[in-house]
N, C-alpha and C positions, 0 to 999 in steps of 0.2 A: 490479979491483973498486972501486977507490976512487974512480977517474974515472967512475964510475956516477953516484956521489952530489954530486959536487962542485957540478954544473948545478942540480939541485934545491937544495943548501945555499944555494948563491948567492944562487939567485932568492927563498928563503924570506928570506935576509937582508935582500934588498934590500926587499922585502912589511914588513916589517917595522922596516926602517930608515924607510923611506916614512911609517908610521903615526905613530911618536915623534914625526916631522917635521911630519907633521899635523894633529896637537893641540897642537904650540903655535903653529900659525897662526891668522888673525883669519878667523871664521865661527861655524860652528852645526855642535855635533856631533849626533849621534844614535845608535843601534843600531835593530840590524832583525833578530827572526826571519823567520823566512818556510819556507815549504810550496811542493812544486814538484810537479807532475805532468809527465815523461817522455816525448819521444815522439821514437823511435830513427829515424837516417835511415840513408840507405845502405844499408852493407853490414849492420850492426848492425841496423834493424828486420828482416833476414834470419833472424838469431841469438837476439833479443830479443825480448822483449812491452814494452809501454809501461810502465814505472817509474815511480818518485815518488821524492823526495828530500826532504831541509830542509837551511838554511844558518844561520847569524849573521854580520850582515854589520854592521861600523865604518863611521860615516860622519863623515869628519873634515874639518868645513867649512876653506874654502882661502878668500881675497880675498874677491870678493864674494859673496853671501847665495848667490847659484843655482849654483856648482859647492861639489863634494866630493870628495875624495881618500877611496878604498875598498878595503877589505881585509876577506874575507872568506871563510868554510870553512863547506864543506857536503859534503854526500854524495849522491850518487846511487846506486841500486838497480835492478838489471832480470832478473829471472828470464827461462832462457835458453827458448827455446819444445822443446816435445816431438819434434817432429822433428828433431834434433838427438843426443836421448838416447837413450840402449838404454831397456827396462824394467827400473824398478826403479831409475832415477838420477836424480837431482833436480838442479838446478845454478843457480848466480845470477851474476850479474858485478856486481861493486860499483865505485863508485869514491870517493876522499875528495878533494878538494879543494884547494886554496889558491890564492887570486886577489886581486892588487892591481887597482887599476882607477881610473879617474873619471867622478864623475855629471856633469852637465850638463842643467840646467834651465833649460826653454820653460813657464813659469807654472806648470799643473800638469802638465805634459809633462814625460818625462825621457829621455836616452841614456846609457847605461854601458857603454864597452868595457871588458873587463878582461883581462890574464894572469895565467898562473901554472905554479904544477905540479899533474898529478894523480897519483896513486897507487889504481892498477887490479887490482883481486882476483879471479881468479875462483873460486870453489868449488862441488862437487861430494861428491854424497853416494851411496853406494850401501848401499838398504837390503838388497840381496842379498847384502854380502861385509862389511856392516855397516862401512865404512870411507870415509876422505873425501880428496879431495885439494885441491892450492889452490895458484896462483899468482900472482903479482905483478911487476908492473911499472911504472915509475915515465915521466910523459910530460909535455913542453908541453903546457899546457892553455892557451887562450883562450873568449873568449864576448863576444856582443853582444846589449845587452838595450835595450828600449826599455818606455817604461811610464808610466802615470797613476798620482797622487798622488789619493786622498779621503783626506783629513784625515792621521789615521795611518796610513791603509794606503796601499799602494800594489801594483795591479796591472800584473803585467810578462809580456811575453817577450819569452824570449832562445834566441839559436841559442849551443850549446857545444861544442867539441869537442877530440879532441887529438891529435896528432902522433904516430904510432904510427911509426916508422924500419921499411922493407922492408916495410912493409901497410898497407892500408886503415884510415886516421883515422876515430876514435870520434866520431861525429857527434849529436847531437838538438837539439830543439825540447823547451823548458821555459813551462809556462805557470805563474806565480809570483801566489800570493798571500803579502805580506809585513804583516806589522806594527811600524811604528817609533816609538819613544818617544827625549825627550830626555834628553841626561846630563850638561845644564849650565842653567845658568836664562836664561841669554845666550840658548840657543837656542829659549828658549821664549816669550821676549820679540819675538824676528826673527819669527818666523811666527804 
């Protein structure tokens, strides 16, 4: 059971070893929430309806002014479609997040790949026997986003998905509207 967790502990370690390291490098940090609307490939737009998510994302400027080192958590949500269900049972697949990554800026153009781990829930509710069930699973997750910079905001998509061992990988298209603000005066001086 322990060799479950270890892959995840690591890589959260290493997500976050990364960040410390980040901020005391010479650049421009920032934060970013951001809002994401869902849209399931594969096997999963089979099982799913389009979702929507939100994140917080670090942005912890590296060398020069246009890349940044990334680490950020969000959630995605996708209620399962009806053909699937008996009557009378409701059910959603969620997933949380955690992704290291780096930006990379073309003016107001950007690229961010990122990994990480996800943490996948599904649940289930039955109003006929008044009871719920739920399970969990923990996977690689990666993602590649691309996206314009106006001002503070910045619009993005990205393809995410995750490594499911003996089945078919959890795949979507995210269309992101984000908002980023600075958390140093340094980076408010650069831009």
């Amino acid at each position: 059971m322990l060799k479950k967790f270890i892959k995840p502990l690591l890589l959260t370690f290493a997500i976050c070893s990364s960040t410390f390291c980040a901020i005391a490098q010479k650049g421009y940090n920032e934060l970013q929430i951001a809002g994401q609307l869902s849209f399931p490939t594969g096997d999963l737009a089979e099982l799913a309806h389009r979702g929507h998510g939100f994140s917080a994302k670090g942005l912890w400027g590296i060398g020069k002014k246009n890349q940044q080192i990334t680490t950020e958590v969000g959630y995605s949500y996708f209620d399962l479609k009806d053909k699937w269900l008996t009557e009378g049972v409701s059910a959603y697949y969620g997933g949380f997040m955690l992704y290291g990554g780096y930006r990379y800026k073309f003016h107001n153009f950007f690229i961010e790949p990122q990994a990480g781990v996800a943490f996948y829930q599904l649940n289930g509710y039955s109003d006929v026997r008044k009871q719920g069930v739920e399970a969990n699973q923990t996977y690689f997750a990666w993602a590649m986003g691309a996206g314009y910079n106006l001002g503070h905001f910045d619009l993005a998509i990205r393809y995410q998905g995750a490594q499911v061992p003996q089945s078919t990988d959890i795949t979507f298209f995210g269309l992101r509207l984000g908002y980023r603000f600075y958390i140093s005066k340094k980076s408010k001086e650069q831009n």
